[in-house]
C-alpha positions in Angstrom: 87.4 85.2 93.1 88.9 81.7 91.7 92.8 81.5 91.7 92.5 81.4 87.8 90.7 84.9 87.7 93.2 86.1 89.9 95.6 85.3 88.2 94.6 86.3 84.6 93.2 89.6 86.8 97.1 90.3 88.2 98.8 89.7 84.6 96.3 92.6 83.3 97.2 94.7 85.9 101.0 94.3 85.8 101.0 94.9 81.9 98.7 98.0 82.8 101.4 99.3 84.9 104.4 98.5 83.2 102.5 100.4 80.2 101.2 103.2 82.3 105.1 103.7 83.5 106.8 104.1 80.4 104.2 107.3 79.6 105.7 110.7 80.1 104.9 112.1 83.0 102.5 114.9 82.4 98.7 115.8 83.1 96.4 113.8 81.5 99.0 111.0 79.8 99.5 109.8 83.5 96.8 108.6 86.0 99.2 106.3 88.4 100.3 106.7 91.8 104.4 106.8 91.1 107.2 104.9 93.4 110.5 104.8 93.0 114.1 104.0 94.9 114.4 100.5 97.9 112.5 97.7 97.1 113.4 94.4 98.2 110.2 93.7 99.7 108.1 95.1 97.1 107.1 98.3 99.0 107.0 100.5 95.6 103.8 98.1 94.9 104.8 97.2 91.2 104.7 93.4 91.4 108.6 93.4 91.5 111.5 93.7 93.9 113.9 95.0 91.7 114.9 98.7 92.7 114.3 101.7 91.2 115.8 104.6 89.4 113.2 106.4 88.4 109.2 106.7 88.8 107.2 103.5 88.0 103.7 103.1 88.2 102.3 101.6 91.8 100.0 98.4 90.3 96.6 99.1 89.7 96.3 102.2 92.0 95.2 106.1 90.1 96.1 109.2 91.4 92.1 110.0 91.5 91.9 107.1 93.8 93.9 107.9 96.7 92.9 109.8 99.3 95.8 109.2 101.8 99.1 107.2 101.2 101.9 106.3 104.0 104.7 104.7 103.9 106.4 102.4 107.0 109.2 100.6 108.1 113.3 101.2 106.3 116.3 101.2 108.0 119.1 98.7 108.9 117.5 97.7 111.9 114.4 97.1 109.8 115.7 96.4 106.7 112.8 93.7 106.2 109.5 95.8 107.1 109.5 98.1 104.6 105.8 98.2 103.6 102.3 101.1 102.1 99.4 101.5 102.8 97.0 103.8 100.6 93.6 104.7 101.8 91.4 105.1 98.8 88.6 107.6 98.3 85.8 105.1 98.8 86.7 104.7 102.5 88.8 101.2 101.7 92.6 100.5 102.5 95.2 98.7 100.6 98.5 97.7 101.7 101.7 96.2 99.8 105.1 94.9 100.5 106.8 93.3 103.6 104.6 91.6 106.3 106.7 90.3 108.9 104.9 91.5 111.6 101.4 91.7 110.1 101.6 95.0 109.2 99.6 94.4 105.5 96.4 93.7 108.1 95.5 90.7 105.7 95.3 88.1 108.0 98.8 86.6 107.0 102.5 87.2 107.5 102.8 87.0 104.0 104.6 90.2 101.6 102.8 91.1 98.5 104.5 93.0 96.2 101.6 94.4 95.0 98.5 96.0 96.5 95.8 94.3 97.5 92.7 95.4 99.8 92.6 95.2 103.6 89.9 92.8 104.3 86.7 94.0 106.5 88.1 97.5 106.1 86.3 100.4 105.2 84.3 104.1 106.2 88.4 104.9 106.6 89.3 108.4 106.7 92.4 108.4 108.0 95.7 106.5 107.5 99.4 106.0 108.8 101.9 103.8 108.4 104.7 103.3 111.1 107.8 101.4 111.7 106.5 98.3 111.7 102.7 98.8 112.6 100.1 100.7 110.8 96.9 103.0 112.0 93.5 104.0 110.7 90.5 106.2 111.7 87.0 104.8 111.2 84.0 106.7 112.6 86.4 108.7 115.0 87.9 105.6 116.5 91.4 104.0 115.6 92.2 100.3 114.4 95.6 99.5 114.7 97.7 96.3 113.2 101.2 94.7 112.9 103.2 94.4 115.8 102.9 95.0 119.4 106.1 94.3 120.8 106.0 98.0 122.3 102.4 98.7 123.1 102.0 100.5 119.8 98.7 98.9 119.4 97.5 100.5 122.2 95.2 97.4 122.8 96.6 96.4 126.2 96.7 92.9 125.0 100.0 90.7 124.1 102.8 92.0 122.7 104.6 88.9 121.8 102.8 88.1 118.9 101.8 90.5 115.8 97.9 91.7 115.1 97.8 90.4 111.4 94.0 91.9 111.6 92.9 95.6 112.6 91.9 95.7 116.2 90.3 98.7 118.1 92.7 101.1 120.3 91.2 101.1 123.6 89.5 104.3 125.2 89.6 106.8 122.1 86.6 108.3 120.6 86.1 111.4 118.2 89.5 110.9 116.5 90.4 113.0 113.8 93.6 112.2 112.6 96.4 110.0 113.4 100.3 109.3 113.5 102.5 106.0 113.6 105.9 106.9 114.6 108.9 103.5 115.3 107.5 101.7 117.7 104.6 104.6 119.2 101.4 105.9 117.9 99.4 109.6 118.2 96.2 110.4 117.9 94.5 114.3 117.8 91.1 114.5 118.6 88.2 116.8 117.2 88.7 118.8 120.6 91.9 119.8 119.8 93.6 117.4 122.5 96.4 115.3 121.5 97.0 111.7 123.0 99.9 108.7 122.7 100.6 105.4 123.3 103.3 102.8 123.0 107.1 103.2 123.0 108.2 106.1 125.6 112.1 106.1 124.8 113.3 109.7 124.1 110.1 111.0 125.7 108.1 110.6 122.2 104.6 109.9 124.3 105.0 114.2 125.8 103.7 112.9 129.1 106.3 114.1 130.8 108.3 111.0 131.2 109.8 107.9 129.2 107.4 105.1 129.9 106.4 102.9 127.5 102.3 103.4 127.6 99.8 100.2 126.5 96.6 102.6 126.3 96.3 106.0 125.2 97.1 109.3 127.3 96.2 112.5 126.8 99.2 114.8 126.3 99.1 117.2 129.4 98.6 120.9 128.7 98.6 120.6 125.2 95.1 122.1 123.3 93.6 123.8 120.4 96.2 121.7 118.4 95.0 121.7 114.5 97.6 119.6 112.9 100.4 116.6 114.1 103.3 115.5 112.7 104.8 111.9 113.2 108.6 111.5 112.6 110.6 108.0 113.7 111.1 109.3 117.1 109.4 112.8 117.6 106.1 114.8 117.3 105.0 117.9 115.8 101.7 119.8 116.6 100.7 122.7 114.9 98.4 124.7 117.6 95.3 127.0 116.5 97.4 130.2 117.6 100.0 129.2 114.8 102.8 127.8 117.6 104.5 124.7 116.6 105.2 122.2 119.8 107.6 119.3 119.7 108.6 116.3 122.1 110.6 113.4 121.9 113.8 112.9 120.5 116.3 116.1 119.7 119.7 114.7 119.5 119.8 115.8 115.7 118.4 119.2 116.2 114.8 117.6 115.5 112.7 119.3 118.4 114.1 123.1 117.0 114.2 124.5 120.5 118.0 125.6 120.3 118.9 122.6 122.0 119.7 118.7 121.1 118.1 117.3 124.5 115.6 114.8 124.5 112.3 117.0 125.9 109.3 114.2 127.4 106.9 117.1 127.2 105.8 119.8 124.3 108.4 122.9 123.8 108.1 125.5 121.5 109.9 125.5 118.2 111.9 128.8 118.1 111.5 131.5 115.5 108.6 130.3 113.7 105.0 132.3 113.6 102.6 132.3 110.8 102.8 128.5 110.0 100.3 127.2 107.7 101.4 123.8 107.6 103.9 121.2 109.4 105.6 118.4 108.6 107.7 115.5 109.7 110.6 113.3 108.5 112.9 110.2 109.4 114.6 113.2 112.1 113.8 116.4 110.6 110.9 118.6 110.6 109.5 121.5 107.8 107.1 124.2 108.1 105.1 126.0 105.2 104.6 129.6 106.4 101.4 132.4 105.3 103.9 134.1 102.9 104.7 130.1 101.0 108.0 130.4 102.3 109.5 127.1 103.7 111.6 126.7 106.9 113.7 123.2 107.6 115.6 122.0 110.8 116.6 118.8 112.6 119.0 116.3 111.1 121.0 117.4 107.9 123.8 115.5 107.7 123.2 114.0 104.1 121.8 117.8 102.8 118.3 116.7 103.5 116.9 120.2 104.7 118.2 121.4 101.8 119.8 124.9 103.0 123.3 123.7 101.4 125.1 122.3 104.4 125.1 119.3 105.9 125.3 120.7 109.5 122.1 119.8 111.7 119.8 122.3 112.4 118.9 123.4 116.3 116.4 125.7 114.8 114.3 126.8 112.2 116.5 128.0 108.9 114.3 129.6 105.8 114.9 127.7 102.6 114.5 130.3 100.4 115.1 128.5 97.2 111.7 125.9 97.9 108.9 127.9 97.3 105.7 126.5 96.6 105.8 123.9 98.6 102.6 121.5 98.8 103.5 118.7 100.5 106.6 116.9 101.8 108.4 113.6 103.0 111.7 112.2 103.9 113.2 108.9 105.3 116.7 108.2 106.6 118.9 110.5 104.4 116.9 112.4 102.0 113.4 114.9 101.3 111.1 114.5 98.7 108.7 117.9 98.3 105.2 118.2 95.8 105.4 121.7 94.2 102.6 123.7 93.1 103.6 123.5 89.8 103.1 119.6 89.8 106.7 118.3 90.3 108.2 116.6 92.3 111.7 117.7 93.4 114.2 116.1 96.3 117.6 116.7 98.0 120.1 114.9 100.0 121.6 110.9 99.8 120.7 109.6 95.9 122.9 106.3 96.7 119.8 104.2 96.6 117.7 106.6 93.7 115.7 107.8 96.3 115.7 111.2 94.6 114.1 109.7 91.3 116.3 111.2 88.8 117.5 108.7 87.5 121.2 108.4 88.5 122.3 107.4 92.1 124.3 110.5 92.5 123.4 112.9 95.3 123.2 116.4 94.3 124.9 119.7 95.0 121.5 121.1 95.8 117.7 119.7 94.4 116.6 117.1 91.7 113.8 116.4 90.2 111.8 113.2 90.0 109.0 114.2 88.1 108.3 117.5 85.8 106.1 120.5 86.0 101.7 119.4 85.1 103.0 115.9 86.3 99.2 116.1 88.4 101.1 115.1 91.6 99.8 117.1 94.6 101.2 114.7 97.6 104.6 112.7 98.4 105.1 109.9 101.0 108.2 107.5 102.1 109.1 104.6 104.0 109.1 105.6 107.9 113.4 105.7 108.2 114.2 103.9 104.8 114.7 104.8 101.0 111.8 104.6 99.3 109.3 107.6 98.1 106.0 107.6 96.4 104.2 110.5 94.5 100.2 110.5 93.8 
């Protein structure tokens, strides 16, 4: 494509998003994948930098497209590798905002504000976007990009410089889904096994002690697991018996084993049976149980579990206002949930708009974003920082 085309090509897609965002937000009127809240580096994909308040359309990307979306990076300590990556239906990846460490897996350091195909990349069907690296499954084995600087690659090559390219974890076959956590990655397998690599601080890697790992390992005596999790510093699994495991990090509560000890090896989460689904933010960690009802715990100390404290959570508390719960996300200080009715609805810290209301005032209890037959089924943020997306 000539730099002329391109150009003319990115003018006619920015005018198509700034038209799609001032539609109302309802099925049928509203195709786009919706962003809202940080974005100095461009990570809500709108060919802007400017913040904000409410749900604007990501550039060029439908709903219909999208089969997986993930957000990295956030946080003070990362203020600058904020980032997306969207794997699309047709097996192809894009990625948008900050590129610091190579993270966009274009080739460049270079941000884009907008999105713009992975080069070389497709037959994807997985995605996941870490702290500052980003993972993908292609014919059951996992590419990995960005940095390195803690093994997360899992290439065991250098780790002084960043992958700007996707390049093959070592050793792992038959993947079926994958997690990028701050500075680790995880892997399940079709046989139900579980295996990590990278970072081993807090015990994150469940291998039964903190070292930092530059190839995959399996996690020991951990199988028939249907389902992970991937939070900033610890792991969910979802087992085929309906048990929820956790390892890593617990300070905040985030483990759920009564206890806020770091655990280097899977421990039950208390009280919890009949889990259909799990899920992991920034520090905290959700379940969807048979009966639709939803149970929160880990960190809480901006109200993002939602059970109308701000008192971190050891264990598993029942949330019995959220109900209908289809899918959910959080970064440093707040939760964003996808309802069956088609909104979108969020708690905790608004200081940012990372609630999408509108306002940057945090609520006594939920807000919503986006409205009931708004056609969203999923949610996604930024790893540890305050940005969410809706598709």
């Amino acid at each position: 494509m000539t730099p002329p085309l391109r150009l003319t090509l990115l003018a006619a897609l920015s005018l198509a998003a700034l038209t799609a965002s001032a539609l109302p937000a309802s099925a049928g009127t509203d195709p786009w994948v919706r962003a809202w809240g940080e974005n100095a580096q461009g990570q809500l994909g709108n060919g802007s930098v400017l913040a904000q308040q409410t749900p604007a359309a990501v550039t060029g990307i439908t709903r219909d497209d999208v089969r997986e979306l993930s957000g990295g990076g956030g946080g003070a300590a990362a203020a600058a590798n904020q980032f997306a990556v969207a794997l699309l239906k047709d097996g192809t990846v894009k990625s948008w905002g900050n590129n610091a460490t190579g993270q966009l897996g274009n080739g460049t350091l270079t941000a884009q504000s907008f999105p713009a195909t992975v080069s070389g990349l497709s037959g994807v069907s997985e995605v996941s976007a870490g702290l500052n690296h980003a993972l993908a499954v292609k014919g059951g084995r996992v590419l990995a990009w960005g940095s390195n600087a803690s093994k997360q690659l899992g290439t065991g090559q250098d780790t002084t410089n960043p992958y700007k390219n996707p390049i093959p974890v070592q050793s792992l076959d038959k993947v079926r889904d994958v997690g990028a956590g701050c500075d680790f990655s995880v892997a399940l397998r079709q046989d139900g096994t579980v295996w990590t690599w990278g970072k081993g601080d807090n015990g994150r890697l469940g291998t039964g002690n903190n070292t930092t790992r530059e190839t995959p390992q399996k996690v020991p005596d951990l199988v028939d697991v249907e389902s992970v999790a991937v939070g900033c510093d610890h792991v969910l699994a979802l087992t085929a018996d309906g048990i929820v495991k956790a390892w890593g990090k617990g300070a905040e509560g985030q483990l759920g084993n009564d206890s806020t000890t770091d655990s280097n090896k899977p421990v039950d989460v208390a009280y919890l049976d009949a889990v259909a689904r799990i899920f992991a933010t920034s520090a905290s960690g959700f379940a969807v149980l048979d009966d639709g009802s939803l149970a929160g715990w880990g960190k809480n100390t901006d109200r993002q579990l939602g059970d109308g404290t701000n008192a971190n959570r050891t264990t598993p508390v029942v949330l019995d206002a959220l109900r209908g719960v289809q899918s959910i996300a959080g970064g440093a200080d707040f939760t964003v949930a996808a309802l069956d009715d088609g909104s979108v609805i969020g708690w905790g810290a608004n200081a940012a708009a990372q609630l999408g209301d509108g306002t940057t005032t945090t609520p006594a209890g939920t807000t919503v974003a986006l409205p009931p037959g708004s056609g969203i089924t999923q949610v996604a943020t930024t790893m540890t920082g305050k940005s969410a997306f809706a598709y």
